[in-house]
N, C-alpha and C positions, 0 to 999 in steps of 0.2 A: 774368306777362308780359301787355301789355295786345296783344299781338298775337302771333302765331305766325309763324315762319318756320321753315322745315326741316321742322319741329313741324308734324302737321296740327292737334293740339292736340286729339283725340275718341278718346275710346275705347268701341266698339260692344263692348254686351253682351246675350248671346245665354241666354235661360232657354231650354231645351228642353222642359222640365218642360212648364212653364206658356205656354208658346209665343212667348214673348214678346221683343219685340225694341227695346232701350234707348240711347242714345246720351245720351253723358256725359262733360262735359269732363279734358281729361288734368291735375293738377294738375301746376300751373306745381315746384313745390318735387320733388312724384315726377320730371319730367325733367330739373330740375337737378341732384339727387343721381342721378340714377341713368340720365342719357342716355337710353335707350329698349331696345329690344330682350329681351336676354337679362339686363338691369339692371333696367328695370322690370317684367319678368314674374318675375323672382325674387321681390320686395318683394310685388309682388299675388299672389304663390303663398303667401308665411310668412303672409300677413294675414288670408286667405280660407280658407284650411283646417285642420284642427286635424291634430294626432297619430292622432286615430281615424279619421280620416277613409280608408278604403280607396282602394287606386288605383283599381280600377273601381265604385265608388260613385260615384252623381249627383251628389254633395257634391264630389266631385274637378273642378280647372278645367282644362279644356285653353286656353292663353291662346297667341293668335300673336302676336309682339311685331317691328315692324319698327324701324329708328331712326332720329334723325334727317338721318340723309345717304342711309338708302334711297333710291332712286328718284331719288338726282341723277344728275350726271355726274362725283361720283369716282371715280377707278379701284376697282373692283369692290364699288360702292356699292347690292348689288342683293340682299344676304342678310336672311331672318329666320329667328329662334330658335322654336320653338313650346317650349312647357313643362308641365309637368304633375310631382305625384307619381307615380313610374317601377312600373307593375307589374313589371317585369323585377327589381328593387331596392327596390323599397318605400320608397326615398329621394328626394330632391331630382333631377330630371329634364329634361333639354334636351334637342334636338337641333337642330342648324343647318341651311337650305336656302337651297340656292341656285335659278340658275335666274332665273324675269323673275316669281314667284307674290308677293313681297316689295315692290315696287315699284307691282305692278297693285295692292295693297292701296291705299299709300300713295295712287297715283293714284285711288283709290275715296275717300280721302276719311280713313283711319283709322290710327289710329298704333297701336291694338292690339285684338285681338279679343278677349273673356272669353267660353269658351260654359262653362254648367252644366248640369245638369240630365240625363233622359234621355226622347226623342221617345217617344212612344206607339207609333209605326211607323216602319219607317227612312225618312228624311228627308236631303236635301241643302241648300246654304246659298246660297243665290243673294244675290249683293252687286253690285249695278248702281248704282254712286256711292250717292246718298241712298235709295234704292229694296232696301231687304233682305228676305229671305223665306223663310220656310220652305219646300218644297217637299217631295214625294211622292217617294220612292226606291224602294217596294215593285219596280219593276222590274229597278233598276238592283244590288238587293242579290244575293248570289251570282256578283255579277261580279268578273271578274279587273279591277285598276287599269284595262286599256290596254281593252279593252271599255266600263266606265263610261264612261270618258274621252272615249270614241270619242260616245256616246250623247249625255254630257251638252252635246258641242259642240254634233253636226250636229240632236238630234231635242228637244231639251229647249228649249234656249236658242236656237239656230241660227245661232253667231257661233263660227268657230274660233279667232277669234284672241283670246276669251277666257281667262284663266288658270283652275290646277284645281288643287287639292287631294284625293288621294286614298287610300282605304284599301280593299286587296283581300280575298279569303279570311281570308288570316289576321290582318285587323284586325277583320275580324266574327263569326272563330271565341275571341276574344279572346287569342291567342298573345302571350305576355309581352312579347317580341320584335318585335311586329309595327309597320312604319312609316309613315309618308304618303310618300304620292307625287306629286311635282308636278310639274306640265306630262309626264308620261308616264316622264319619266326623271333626276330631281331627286330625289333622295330623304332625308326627317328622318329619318334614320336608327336613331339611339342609343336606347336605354332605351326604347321599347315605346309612342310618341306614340300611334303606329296602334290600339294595343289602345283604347288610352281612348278614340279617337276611336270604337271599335266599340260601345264601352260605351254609348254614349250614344246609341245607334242613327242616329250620322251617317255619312253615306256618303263624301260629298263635300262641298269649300267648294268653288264655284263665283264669279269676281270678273271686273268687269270695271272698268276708271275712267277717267276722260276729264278728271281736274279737274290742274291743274298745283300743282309744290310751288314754295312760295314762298319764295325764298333774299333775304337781306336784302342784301346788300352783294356783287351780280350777278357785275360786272366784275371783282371782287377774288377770287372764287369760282373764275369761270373762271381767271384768272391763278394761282390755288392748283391747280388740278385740274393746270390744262398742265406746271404743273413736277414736280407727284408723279406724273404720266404718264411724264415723262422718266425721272427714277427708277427707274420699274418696267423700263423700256425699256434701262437700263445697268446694272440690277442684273446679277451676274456671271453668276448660273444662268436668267435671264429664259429667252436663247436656249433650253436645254436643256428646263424648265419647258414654256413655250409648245409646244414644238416634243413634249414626252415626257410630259406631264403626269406624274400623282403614280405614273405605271407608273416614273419614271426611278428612285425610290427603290428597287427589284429593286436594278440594281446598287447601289443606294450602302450599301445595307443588307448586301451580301454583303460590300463592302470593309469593314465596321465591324460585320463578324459579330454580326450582332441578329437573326436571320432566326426563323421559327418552326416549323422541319418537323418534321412529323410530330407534331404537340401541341407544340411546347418541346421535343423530345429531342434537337434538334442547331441549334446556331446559323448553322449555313451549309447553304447549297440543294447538291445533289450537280452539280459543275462539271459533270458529262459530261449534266445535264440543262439547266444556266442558261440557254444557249442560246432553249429552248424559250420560255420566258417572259420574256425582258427584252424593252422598250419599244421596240427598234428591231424585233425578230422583231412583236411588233403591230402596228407601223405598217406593216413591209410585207406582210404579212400580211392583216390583220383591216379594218383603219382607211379608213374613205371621206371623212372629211374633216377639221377642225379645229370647234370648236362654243366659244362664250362664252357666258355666264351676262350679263344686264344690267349695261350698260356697263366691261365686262371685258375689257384689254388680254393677258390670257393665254391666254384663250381655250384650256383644257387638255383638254376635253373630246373625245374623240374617236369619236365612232359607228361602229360596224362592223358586215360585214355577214361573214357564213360563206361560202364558196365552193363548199368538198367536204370530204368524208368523214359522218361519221354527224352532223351535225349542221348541216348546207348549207343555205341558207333563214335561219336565223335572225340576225333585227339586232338593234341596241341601241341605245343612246346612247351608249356610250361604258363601259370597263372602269374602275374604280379600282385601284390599289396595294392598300389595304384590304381589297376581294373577292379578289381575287387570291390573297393571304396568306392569308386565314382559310380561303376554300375550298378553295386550287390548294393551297399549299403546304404549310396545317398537316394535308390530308389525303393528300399524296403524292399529288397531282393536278397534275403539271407540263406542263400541256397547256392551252394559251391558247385554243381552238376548244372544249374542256370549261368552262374558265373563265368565256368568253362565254356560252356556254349557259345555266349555272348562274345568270348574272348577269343572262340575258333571265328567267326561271323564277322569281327569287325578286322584282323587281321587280313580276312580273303578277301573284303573290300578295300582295305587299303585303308581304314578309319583309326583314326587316334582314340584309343577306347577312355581313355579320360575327358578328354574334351566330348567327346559322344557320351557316355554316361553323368558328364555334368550337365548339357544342355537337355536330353530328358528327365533329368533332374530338376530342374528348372522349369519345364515343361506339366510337368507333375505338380510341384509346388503352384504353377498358375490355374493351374486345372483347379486344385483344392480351394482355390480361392474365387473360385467362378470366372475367372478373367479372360479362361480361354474353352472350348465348348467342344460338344461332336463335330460342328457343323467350322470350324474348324482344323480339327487333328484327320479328316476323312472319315467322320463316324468311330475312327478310335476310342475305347475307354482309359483315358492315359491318366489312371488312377494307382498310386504307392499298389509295388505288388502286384500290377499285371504283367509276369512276364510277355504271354503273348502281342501284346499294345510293345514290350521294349526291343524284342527280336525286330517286330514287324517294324518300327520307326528306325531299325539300322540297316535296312535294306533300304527304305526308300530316304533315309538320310543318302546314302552311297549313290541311288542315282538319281534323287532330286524328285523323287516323284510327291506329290501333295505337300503333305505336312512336313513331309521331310526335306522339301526344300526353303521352305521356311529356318528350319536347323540349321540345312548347309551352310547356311549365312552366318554362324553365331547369335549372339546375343543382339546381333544388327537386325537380323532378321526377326526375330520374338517382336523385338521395340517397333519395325516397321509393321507387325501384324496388330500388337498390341497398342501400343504409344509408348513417349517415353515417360510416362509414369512407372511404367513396371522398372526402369531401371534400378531404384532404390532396393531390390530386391535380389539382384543380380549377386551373386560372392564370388566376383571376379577384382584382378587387378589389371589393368591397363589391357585390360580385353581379354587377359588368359584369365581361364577358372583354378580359384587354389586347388592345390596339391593333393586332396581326397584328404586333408587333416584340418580339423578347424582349428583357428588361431586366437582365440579368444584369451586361451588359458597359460601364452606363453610367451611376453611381450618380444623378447629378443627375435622366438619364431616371426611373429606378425611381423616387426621391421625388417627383417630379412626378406620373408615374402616380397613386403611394400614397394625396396627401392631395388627387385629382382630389375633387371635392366629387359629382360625377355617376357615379362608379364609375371602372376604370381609362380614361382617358383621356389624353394626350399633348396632346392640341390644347387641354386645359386651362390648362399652363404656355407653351408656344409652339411654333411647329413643328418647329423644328427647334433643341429645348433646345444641342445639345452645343456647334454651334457658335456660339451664343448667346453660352452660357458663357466660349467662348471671347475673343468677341470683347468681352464684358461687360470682361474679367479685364482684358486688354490695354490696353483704353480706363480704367480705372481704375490702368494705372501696374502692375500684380503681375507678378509674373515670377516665383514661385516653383513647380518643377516639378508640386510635387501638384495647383495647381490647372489645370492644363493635362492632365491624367491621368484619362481619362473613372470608371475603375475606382475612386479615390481618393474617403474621404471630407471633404474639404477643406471647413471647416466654410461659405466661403463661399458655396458651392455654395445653401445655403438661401437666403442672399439673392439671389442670381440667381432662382431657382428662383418668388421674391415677387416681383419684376421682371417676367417673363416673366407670370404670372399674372395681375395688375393689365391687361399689354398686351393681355394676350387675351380680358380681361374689359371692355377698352374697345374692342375691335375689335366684337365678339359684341354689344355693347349700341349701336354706331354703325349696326350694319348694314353692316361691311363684309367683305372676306376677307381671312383669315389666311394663307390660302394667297397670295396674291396682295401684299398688303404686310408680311409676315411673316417675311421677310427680311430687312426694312430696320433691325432692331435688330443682325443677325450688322455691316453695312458701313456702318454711323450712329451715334455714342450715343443710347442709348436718347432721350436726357435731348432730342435734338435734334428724334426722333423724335417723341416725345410735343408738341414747342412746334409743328413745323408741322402735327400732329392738333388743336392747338387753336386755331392759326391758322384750321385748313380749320373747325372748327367755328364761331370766333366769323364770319366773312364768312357760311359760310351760316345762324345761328340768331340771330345777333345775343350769345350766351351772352358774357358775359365769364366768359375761363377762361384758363387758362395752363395749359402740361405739369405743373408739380408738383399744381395742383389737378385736373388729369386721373388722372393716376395714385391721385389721393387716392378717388377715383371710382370707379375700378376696385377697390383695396381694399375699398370699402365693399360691391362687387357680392360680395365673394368673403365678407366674415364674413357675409353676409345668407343667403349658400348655406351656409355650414358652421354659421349657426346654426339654420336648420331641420333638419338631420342632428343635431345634437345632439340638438336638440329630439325627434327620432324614436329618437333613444336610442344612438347610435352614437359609439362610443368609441377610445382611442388603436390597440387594437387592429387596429381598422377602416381606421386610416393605414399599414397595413404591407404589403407583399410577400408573396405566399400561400407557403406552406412550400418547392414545391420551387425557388421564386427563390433559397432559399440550396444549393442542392445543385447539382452539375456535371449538367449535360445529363445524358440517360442514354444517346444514343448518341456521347458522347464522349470520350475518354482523361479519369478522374475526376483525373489530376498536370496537367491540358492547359484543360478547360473551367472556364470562369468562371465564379463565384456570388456572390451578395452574403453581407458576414457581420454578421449579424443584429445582434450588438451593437452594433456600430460605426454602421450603419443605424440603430439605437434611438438611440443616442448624435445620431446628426445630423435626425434626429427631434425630438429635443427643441432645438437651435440654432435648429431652422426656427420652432417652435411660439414659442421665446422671443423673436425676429425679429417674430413678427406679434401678438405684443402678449397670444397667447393666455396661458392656466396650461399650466406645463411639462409635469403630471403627467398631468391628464387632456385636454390639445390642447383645452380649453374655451374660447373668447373671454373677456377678462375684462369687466366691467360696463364698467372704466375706457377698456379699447378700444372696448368698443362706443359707449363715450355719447361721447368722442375723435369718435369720426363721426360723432357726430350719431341713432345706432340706438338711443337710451334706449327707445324703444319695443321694439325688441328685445329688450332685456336684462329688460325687462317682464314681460314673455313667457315669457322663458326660467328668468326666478323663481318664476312663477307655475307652468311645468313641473317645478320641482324644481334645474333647473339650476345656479340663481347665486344667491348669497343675495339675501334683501329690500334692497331699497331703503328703507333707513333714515329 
């Protein structure tokens, strides 16, 4: 490209080591294949690190990747991906933020960060457009996120309206789990960003920018924006959405019994509690306003503040559906004002409140079964329902104190206290815990989860797979009952399932949200969808592309992530549903509750693998798919691992 547009077209790279700070142009061919974001931070994650390389070893990159429609004005054009090899999974790692920290990048100047290395002392990242630097953190370390934060506006820098990146206690006790935190209440949540960032003795990325993005074909841009605004504005759940954000899934998840109480023992919340926690008791409740993430017509966010009882005083930024479930509900904690708490507490540590609310979930679950004791948890009674046992275990999850370093570890740590017999009990996928929804009841969801390339994940295939599916079938002309049948294994379900994928792998690599246009595949064909994403692309970057070369795009983001998992050794195995996804709840009638049946799931397991080009046997990419995209370097790599045969 002899110019950029969209594109800032620079990638700052940051040695900690050696102190050093590099600015280096983004190849033109890395953003055509792979848009930017969570596309190009995959590719410079398989190329830069080996197999040995430990997640918190120097050698590991934490890379922030924005894309090229960050920082415009498309609807919800304001996300980036950070990435790293996942201490939590020892696998391929993302996690997505929102929020305005994506955009202020952009506006500095930079379409993606690489840091390496690990400071001598801990250290923060100051980025002031062309102006980067190291700076001194010694004070700022042992701070809770909202403290740093507080610091690094008004005493360090003395601009509040600065953006921040941050990681608390348990990113600098190294907790596997541990997240960044941006702008105070924005959080990278997934796979354990935070710990790496601890690793390397960074505290904080600190940004400011001032520089504008430059969109090629201005008036056609705006004109593309205005009408995907409408869109979002007549989508059918917009109202509900805006008005309930992801709290409104409470109920929809109870009408489509996925729920997760009490660990996975029952797929629906107890009626005579629901009440308690659905979207409308928080909004009258909890909730002081409505909040949006840069340039975001949904605006889902909702801050709230406590009024009374044992926890009055405390605000936030707003609850999620996700914290809700892992904490509220998979620990028989159906109380929104504990919820909130929990969700002020693990934020100011620095804690992924899913992954933290599934491991004492877990924790619970082994308690009830005698397997773990007082003389274990530090005389805790980690019994369904004691808040005070879940507050107290997320303070000393954050800095490792007793039982709570036991947690720090993940599910490694339980099976090192326990054995690994308790693993059979675990409702994780390839070390991450599902998604706060159980997947018993929705076969296309479980396979989505299953072959998530980042561990269990849902927002990996789309948000809202079932009625995806649905609306996929329809729009494709089928009318045959099973594939309308969420429980069914209909073999089409795999190809939807690569559908949704691709789109979520070109959302994540645009910088935009899923939440937010992530509907428009259930009340659009896909196929429509993807042509005005490439519409909005070629006006602002100047790219010539079309939706089927979009989609081809996306594909190539998803074998580049499954073939660094290969390459770390991970097998078909590793695409499946942990044991008790095929057995009935356990607090449910065993003639009544749903379960996946494992052959049938193998069997559509392998449609999916044969669909994407991989070998059936062992879910491997084949050389002929990978070099198909253009990844002969891949496949390289993956000979040289042992993976694929030589190249002849």
């Amino acid at each position: 490209m002899n110019e950029w547009y969209g594109w800032t077209g620079t990638i700052l790279r940051i040695d900690l080591t050696e102190e050093r700070v590099v600015k280096e142009p983004l190849s033109p061919k890395m953003a055509c294949n792979f848009l930017g974001g969570r596309g190009v931070n995959a590719k410079l994650l398989f190329d830069e690190i080996t197999v040995e390389t430990g997640p918190l070893d120097p050698e590991n990159r934490l890379i922030l990747g924005t894309g090229p429609l960050t920082g415009t004005l498309g609807p919800s054009a304001g996300r980036m991906t950070i990435t790293a090899k996942s201490p939590l999974t020892g696998i391929f790692g993302d996690s997505n933020v929102g929020g305005h920290s994506g955009a202020e990048l952009k506006f500095a100047g930079y379409d993606h960060v690489v840091i390496q290395g690990k400071a001598k002392r801990p250290v923060f990242l100051w980025i002031d457009d062309e102006n980067v630097e190291l700076r001194d953190a010694t004070l700022l370390w042992g701070k809770t996120t909202y403290e740093a934060d507080k610091i690094i506006r008004t005493e360090e820098i003395g601009d509040m309206d600065i953006r921040t990146l941050t990681i608390g206690p348990a990113g600098e006790n190294l907790v596997r789990f541990a997240c960044i935190v941006g702008d105070l209440y924005r959080a990278a949540g997934r796979c354990g960003m935070g710990a790496v960032m601890g690793s390397k003795n960074l505290k904080a990325i600190a940004v400011r920018g001032s520089k504008p993005i430059r969109i090629a074909k201005p008036e056609k841009y705006i004109d593309l924006v205005e009408k995907l605004f409408q869109l979002v504005y007549k989508s059918a759940k917009y109202e509900e959405w805006s008005i309930q954000g992801t709290m409104a899934l409470v109920k929809a998840l109870q009408e489509r019994n996925s729920h997760c109480f009490r660990y996975y023992q029952n797929i629906r919340l107890p009626e005579e509690k629901l009440t308690n926690v659905l979207a409308t008791t928080y909004l009258q409740e909890f909730a002081v306003k409505s909040k949006a993430c840069f340039s975001c017509p949904v605006h889902c966010a909702h801050p709230f503040v406590i009024r009374s009882g044992p926890y009055a005083g405390t605000y936030g930024g707003g609850v999620e559906f996700g914290t809700s479930a892992s904490i509220g509900f998979n620990t028989d904690n159906l109380d929104l004002a504990f919820i909130c708490k929990f969700n002020e507490l693990s934020q100011a540590f620095g804690l992924d409140s899913m992954s933290t609310g599934d491991l004492i979930g877990v924790a619970m679950y082994l308690w009830e079964r005698g397997l773990i004791s007082e003389k274990d948890t530090d005389g805790l009674i980690v019994e369904w329902g004691n808040q005070k046992a879940v507050l107290n275990l997320c303070e000393k999850i954050a800095y490792r104190h007793g039982f709570g370093n036991v947690l720090a570890d993940g599910i490694k740590g339980l099976v090192n206290l326990v054995g690994k017999d308790i693993e059979r009990y675990f409702y994780h996928i390839k070390g991450l815990g599902i998604s706060s929804s159980d997947i018993r009841n929705d076969v296309a969801w479980a396979l989505g989860e299953s072959v998530s390339t980042r561990g269990a994940d849902y927002m990996r295939c789309a948000p809202t797979i079932s009625r995806f599916q649905i609306s996929y079938f329809l729009q494709k002309g089928i009318t045959d009952e099973d594939a309308f049948d969420s429980a069914s294994y209909y073999p089409l379900k795999a190809e939807v399932l690569m559908e949704g994928e691709a789109y979520s792998a070109i959302m994540d690599s645009l910088g935009m949200c899923k939440f937010v246009l992530g509907r428009f595949p259930n009340e659009i064909p896909l196929e429509n969808v993807l042509d005005m994403l490439a519409e909005l692309i070629l006006a602002a970057t100047n790219l010539e592309i079309n939706g089927k070369k979009l989609k081809r795009i996306g594909e190539r983001i998803s074998n580049v992530e499954k073939a660094f998992n290969v390459r770390q050794g991970l097998a078909v195995k590793d695409d499946f549903p942990p044991p008790r996804a095929f057995e009935t709840p356990e607090l449910m009638d065993p003639t009544e509750g749903p379960k996946l049946d494992k052959d049938r799931f193998g069997n559509l397991l392998k449609v999916y693998y044969k669909k994407r080009g991989w070998d059936v046997k062992t879910g491997i990419p084949t050389r002929e798919k990978l070099e198909e995209l253009g990844l002969q370097d891949v496949a390289n790599k993956l000979s040289m691992a042992g993976k694929l045969k030589m190249q002849k």
